[in-house]
C-alpha positions in Angstrom: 16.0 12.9 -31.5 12.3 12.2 -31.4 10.5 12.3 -27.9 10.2 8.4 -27.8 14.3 8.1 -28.4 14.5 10.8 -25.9 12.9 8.5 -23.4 14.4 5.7 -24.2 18.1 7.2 -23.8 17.2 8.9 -20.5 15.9 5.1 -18.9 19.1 3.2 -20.2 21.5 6.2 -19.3 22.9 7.3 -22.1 20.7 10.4 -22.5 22.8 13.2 -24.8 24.3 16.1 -22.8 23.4 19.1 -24.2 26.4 21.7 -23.6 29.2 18.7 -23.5 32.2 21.0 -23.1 29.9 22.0 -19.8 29.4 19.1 -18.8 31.2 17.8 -15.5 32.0 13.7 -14.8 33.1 12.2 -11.4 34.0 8.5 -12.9 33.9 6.9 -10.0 30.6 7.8 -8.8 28.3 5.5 -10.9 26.4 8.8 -12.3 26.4 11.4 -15.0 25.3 14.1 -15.6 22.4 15.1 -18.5 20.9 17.8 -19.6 20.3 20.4 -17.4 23.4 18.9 -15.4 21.5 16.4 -13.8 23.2 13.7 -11.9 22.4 10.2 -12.3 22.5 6.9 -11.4 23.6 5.1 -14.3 23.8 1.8 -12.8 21.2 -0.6 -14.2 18.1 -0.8 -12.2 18.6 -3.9 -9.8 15.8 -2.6 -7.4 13.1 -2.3 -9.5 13.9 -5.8 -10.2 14.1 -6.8 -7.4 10.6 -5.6 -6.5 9.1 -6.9 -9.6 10.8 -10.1 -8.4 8.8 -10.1 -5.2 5.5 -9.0 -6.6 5.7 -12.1 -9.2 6.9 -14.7 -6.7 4.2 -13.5 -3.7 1.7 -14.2 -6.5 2.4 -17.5 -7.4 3.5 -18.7 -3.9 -0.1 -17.5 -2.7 -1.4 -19.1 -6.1 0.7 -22.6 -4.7 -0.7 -22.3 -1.0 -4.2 -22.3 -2.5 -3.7 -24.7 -4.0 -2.3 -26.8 -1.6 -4.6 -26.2 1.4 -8.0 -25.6 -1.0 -8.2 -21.7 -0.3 -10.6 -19.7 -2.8 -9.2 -15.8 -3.8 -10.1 -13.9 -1.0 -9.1 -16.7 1.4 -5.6 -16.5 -0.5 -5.1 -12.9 0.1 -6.7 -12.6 4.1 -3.9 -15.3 4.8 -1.0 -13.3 2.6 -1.5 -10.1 4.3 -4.1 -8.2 2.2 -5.3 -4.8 3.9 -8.3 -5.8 6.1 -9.4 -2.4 8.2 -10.5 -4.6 11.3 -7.5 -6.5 11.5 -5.6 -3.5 11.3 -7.4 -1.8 13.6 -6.3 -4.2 16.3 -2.7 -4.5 15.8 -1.8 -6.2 12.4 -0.3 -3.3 11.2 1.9 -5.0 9.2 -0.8 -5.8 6.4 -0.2 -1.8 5.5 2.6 -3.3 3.6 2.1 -6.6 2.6 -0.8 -5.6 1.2 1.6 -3.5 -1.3 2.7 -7.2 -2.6 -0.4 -9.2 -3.1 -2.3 -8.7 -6.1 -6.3 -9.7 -6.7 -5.6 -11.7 -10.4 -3.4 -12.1 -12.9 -4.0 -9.2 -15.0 -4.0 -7.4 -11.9 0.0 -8.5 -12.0 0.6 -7.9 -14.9 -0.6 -4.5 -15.1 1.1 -3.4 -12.2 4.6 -5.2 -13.4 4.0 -3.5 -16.7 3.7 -0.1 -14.8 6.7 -0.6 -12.6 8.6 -2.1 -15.4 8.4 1.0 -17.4 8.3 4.0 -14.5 10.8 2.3 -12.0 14.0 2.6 -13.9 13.6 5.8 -14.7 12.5 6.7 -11.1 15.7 5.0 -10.0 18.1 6.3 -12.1 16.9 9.8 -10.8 17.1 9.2 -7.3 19.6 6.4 -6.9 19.1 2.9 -5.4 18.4 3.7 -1.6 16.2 6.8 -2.3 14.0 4.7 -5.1 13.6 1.9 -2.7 12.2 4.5 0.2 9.8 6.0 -2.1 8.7 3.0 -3.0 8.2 1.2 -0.2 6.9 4.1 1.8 4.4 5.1 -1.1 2.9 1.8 -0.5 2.8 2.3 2.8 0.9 5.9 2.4 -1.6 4.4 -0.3 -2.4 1.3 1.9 -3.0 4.3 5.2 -5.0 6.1 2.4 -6.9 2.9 1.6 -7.4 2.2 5.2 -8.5 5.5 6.0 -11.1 6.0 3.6 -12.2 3.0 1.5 -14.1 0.2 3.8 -13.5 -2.1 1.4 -10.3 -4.6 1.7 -8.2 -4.2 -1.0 -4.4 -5.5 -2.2 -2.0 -4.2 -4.8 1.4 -2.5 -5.9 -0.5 0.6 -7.5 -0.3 2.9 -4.3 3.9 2.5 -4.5 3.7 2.9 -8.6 1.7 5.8 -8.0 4.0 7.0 -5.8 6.8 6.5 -8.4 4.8 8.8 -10.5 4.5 11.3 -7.5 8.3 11.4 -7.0 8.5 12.5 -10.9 6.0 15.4 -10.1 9.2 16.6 -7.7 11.5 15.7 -10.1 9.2 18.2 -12.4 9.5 20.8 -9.8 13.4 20.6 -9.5 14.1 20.4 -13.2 11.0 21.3 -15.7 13.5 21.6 -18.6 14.5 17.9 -18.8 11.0 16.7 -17.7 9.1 17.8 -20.3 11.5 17.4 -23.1 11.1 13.7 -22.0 7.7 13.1 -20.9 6.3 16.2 -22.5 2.5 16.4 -21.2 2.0 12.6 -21.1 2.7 11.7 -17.6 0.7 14.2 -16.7 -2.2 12.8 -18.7 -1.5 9.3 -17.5 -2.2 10.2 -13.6 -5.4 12.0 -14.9 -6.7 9.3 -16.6 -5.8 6.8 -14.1 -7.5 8.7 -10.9 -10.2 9.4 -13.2 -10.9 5.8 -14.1 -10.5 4.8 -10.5 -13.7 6.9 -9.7 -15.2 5.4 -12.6 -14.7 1.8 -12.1 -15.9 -0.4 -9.7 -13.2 -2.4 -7.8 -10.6 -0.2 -8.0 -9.3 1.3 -4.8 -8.7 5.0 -5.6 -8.0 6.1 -2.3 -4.6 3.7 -2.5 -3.6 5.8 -5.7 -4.2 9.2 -4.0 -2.0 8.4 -1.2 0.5 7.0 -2.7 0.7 9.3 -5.7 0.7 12.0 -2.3 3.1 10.1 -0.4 5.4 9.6 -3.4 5.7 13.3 -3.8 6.2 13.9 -0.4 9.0 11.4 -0.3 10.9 12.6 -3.4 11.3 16.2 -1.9 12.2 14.5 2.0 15.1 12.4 0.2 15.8 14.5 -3.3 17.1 13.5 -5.9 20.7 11.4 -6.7 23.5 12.9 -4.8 21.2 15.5 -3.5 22.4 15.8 -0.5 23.3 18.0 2.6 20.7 19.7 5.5 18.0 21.4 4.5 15.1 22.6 6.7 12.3 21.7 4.2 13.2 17.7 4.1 13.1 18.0 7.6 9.9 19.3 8.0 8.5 16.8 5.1 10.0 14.1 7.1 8.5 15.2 10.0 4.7 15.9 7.9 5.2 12.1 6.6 5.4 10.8 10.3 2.3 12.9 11.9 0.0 11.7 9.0 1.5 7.7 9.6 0.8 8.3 13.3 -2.4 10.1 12.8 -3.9 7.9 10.1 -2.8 4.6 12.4 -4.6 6.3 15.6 -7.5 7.6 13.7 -8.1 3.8 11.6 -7.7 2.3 15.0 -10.9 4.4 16.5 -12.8 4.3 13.2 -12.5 0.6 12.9 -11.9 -1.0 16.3 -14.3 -3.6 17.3 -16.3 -1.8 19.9 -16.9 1.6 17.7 -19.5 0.3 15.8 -23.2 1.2 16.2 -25.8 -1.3 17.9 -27.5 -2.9 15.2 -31.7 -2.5 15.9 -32.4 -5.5 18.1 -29.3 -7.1 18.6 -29.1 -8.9 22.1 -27.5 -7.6 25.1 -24.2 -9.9 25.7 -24.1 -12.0 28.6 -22.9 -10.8 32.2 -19.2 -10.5 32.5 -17.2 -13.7 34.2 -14.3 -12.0 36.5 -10.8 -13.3 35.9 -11.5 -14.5 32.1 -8.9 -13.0 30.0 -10.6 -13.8 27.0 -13.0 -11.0 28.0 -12.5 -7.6 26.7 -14.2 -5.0 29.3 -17.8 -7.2 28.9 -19.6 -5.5 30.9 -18.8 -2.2 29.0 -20.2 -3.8 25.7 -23.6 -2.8 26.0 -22.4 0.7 25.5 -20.5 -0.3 23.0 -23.1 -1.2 20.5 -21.7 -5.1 20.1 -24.5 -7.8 19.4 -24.0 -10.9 21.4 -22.7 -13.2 19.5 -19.4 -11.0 18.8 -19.0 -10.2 22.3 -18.1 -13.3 23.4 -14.3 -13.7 24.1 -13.1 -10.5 21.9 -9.5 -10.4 23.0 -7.7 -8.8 20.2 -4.5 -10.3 18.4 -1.9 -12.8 19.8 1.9 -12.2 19.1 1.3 -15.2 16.3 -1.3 -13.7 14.9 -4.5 -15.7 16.0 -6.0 -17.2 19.6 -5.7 -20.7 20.7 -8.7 -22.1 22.4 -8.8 -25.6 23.4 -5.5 -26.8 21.4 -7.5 -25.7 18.2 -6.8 -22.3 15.9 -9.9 -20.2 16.1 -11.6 -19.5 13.3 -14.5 -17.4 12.0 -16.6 -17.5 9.3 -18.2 -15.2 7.0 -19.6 -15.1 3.7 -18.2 -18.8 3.2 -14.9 -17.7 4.0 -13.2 -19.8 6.6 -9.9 -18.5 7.9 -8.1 -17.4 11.0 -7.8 -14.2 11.5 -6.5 -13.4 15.5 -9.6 -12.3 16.3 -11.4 -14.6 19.2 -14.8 -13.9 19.3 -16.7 -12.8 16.0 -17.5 -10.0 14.1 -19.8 -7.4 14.3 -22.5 -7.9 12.0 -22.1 -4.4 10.1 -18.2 -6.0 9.5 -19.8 -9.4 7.8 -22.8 -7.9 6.2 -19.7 -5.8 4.3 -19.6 -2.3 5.6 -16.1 -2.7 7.3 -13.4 -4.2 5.5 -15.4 -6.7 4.3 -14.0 -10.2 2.4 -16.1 -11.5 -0.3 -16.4 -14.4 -2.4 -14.0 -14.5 -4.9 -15.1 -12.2 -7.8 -17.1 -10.5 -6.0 -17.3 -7.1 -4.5 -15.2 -6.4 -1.5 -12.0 -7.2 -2.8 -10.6 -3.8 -4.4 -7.5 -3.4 -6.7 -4.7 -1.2 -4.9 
């Protein structure tokens, strides 16, 4: 068979066993095994459906709500969870992974769909339903901590968890190099090349979300293994354990690096005003001199409430920057170093500040 009939057996299942008198069958498992005797899941791939499913239908319900309430792009995406360093920084940790479901345009879509419509299948069939859906979702997770780490910029995008489907079939290399490169030869390979090399390349792209989750992918593959790979092993342990000191880590280090209050004193900005006792609006005023925040930001900094934004006078607070107008939890302002773009800055739409993920 020729390599692209190769690849297209192994996706639908039916990939030819090589010794067949060798080969061993459990019907009632939902597997079989191929070349190499690996065992598969040879059910057809409802979860990567499933995600495609949601990565279309957060698009065009954001796309709707945009609509409806007259949001521009990056107004769109700050509402829908995109990854915002600030906002992370105090307490909306939850944008680390809806960030993984918004994308910036259409092509942006499409691209990603394309990617995850051609990788996922094969990534599921290899690992089974569960174990796909955890590498996934948890490669996401590692590009957005990656993105949030390093790249000031606010970004959104599925690329972190589809690069993390191509790190789980870097393990699946490790575990069984016979199969992998009789079907995907040196191409795969090539494909992660060029697409971290065009990340440092082109503007707008968030690199940083590919490295982790291309990292956090492989990490995850070897934690869980691959379809009915199973029983204790002291390695997936310890990579479980790895994967959980760099979530805790990056989330503690982010939260120093980008809390409001860490940030320089611009030259000139104004001394806030004197503290007022028993205003809980107030975070610690009268330590905000030292804390390099101009005036205008200090006033009422409180943080996040549990719904996500701070009621003063019967009104949702907003803030404004850059002609964006959207709440955000945040009473208060911003510094300026945040509005002027440094950290996690939101742009215009089609502008810089908004990077693909």
């Amino acid at each position: 068979m020729s390599d692209q009939e190769d690849r297209k057996d192994f996706i639908e299942g039916e990939y030819e066993v090589v010794n067949e008198k060798d080969a061993r069958e459990d019907p009632g498992s939902g597997g079989y095994y191929s070349p190499g005797f690996l065992y598969m899941d040879s059910r057809p791939p409802y979860v990567t459906y499933v995600f495609l499913g949601l990565n279309i239908a957060a698009y065009l319900l954001m796309r709707i709500a945009g609509a409806y309430f007259n949001l521009n792009q990056s107004e769109q995406l700050l509402v829908f969870g995109a990854k915002v360093n600030v906002l992370i920084a105090h307490g909306q940790y939850w944008r680390l992974l809806t960030a993984m479901f918004l994308h910036v345009g259409l092509l942006h879509l499409l691209f990603n769909s394309y990617a995850l419509y051609v990788y996922g299948p094969v990534v599921e069939r290899l690992f089974g339903k569960a174990k796909f859906a955890l590498i996934y979702l948890l490669s996401g997770l590692t590009g957005s901590l990656f993105s949030y780490l390093f790249s000031d910029n606010s970004a959104a995008g599925a690329s972190g968890a589809i690069f993390g489907l191509l790190g789980s079939l870097l393990y699946f290399r490790q575990r069984n190099r016979e199969v992998f490169h009789r079907v995907f030869g040196t191409g795969l390979l090539m494909v992660i090349g060029i697409n971290l090399f065009f990340g440092m390349v082109q503007p707008g792209i968030d690199n940083w979300g590919h490295i982790g989750g291309l990292a956090g992918g492989y990490l995850v593959g070897n934690a869980v293994g691959l379809f009915r790979e199973s029983g204790f092993q002291m390695k997936k342990l310890l990579t479980w354990v790895l994967i959980a000191l760099i979530f805790l880590f990056g989330l503690w280090y982010g939260g120093e690096k980008y809390r409001i209050g860490s940030y320089p004193r611009l030259p000139g900005s104004p001394v806030p005003e004197a503290p007022q006792p028993g205003n809980r609006n107030t975070l610690q005023r009268e330590a905000l001199p030292d804390r390099g925040i101009d005036a205008k930001a200090a006033l009422t900094i409180h943080g996040l409430t549990e719904k996500g934004r701070e009621v003063q006078g019967g009104k949702r607070f907003h803030y404004k920057m850059r002609g964006l107008h959207v709440g955000t939890g945040l009473s208060g302002g911003v510094p300026k170093h945040w509005a002027s773009g440094r950290y996690g800055s939101f742009c215009e739409a089609g502008r810089e500040g908004i990077t693909e993920m």
